[in-house]
N, C-alpha and C positions, 0 to 999 in steps of 0.2 A: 669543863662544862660550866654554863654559867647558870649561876642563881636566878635569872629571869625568867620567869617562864616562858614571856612572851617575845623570847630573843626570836630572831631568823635561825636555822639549822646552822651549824657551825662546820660540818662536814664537807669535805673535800668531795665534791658533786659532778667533777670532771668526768669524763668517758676518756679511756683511751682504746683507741683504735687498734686491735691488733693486726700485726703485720700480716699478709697474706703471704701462702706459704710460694715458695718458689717450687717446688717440686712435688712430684706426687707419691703418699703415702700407700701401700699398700704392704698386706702381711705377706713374706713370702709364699707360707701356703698358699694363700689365696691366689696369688701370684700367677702360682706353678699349677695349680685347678685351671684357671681362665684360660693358660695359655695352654694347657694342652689340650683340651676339654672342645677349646674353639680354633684346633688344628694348627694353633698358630698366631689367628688374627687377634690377638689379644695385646701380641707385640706392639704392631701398628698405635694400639688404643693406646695402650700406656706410654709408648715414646710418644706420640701428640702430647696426651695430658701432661705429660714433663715438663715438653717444649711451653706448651699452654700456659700453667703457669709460672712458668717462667719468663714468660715474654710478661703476663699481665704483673710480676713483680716486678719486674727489672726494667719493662715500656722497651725492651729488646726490638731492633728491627729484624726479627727473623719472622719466615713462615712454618709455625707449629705443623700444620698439615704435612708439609713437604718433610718436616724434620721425622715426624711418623711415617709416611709412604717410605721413604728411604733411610729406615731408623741407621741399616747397619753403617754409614755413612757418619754418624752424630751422634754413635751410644759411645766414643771414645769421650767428645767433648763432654755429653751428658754427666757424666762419671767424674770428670774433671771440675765441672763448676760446681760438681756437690761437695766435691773434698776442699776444692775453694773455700766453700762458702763452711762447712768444717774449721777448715785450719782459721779464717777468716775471722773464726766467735770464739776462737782460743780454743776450740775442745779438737780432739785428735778422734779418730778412727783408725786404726791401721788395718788396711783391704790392698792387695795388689788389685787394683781393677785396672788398671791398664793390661793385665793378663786375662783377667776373663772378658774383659770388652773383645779382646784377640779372640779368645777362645771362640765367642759370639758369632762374632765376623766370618771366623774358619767356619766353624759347622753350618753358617747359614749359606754360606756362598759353595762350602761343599758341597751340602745336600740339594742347590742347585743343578750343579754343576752333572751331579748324578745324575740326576733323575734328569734331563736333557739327554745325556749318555746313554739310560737305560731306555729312554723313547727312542731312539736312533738306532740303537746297533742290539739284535738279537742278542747277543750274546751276553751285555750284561742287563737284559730285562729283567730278571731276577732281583735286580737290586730294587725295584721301584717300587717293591712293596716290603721292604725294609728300611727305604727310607722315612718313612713314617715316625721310627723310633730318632729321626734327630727329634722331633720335635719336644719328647718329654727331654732329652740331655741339652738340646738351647734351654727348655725354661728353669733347669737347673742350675745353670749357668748365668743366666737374670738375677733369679731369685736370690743366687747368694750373695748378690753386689746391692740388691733391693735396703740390706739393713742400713749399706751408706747413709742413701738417697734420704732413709728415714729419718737418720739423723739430722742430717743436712736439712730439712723438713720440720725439727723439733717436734721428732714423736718417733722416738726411736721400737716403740713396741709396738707402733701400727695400730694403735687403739680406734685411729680416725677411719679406718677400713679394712679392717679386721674380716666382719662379717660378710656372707653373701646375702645380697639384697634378689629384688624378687627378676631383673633388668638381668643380674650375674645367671639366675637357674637357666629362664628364657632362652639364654646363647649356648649355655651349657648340656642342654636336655639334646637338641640335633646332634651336637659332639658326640655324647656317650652313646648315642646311638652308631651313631658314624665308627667309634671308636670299635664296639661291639662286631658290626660289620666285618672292617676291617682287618680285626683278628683273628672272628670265625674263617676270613677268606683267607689269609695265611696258615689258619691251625688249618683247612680244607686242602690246602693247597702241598703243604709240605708234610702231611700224615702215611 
């Protein structure tokens, strides 16, 4: 410090810019709420926002939209440029996600495939309102590969979107309603 009073500030006055994150943070909980809560469609939302910022860190020529519409296509890569980008800053995660991105893929294209099946053929109609329960074991299946992505993200405990904002209840409140439905019609159904 100098004696002068009437020096200029001698402080280091620079800004640095921090990096924008490539991927999207979320708490697993939270995760596993949105996506079952909103039947599903919450998938879509998070694999865009992945895509999203990814593309605006990286200046990627992909289409974010298209990599959400058809996430199960791009959660293999997804998973990959997060371990990348992992191994990439020297720190390690050890996650098989190349087995749960599989797993992903199976139960989404299964529980397809069903439920086509069960609107066609009498006989396994019955399953159509069983397939409902893929949707909480996909977002289990998400969520446990979510703490990667966090890292990869630098926020490995999701502190950036942790909570439910007022946008999260909004989509959530038709769900649990839907959900409520849906179960009284199977408890009604098979009592």
């Amino acid at each position: 410090m100098s004696e002068n009073v009437y020096a200029p500030p001698s402080a280091q006055l620079e800004t640095v810019a921090e990096q924008p994150s490539e991927f999207y943070v979320v708490s697993p909980a939270k995760l596993m709420t949105l996506a079952i809560l909103t039947f599903g469609l919450y998938f879509y939302y998070w694999s865009f926002k992945n895509w999203s910022l990814y593309k605006k860190s990286t200046q990627a020529d992909i289409w974010p939209w298209a990599r959400g519409i058809f996430c199960i296509f791009f959660i293999h890569q997804l998973y990959r440029r997060a371990n990348a980008k992992i191994r990439g800053s020297g720190r390690t995660h050890e996650w098989d996600y190349e087995q749960w991105a599989t797993v992903f893929v199976v139960l989404t294209v299964g529980a397809n495939v069903l439920n086509a099946v069960a609107k066609r053929v009498d006989a396994f109609a019955f399953l159509a309102g069983w397939l409902v329960l893929a949707i909480p074991l996909r977002a289990y299946v998400v969520s446990r590969c979510q703490p990667m992505i966090n890292v990869a993200a630098n926020d490995p405990q999701a502190l950036g979107n942790s909570r439910f904002t007022v946008w999260n209840y909004l989509f959530m409140a038709p769900g649990a309603l839907l959900w409520a439905m849906a179960l009284f019609g199977l408890w009604a159904i098979h009592r």
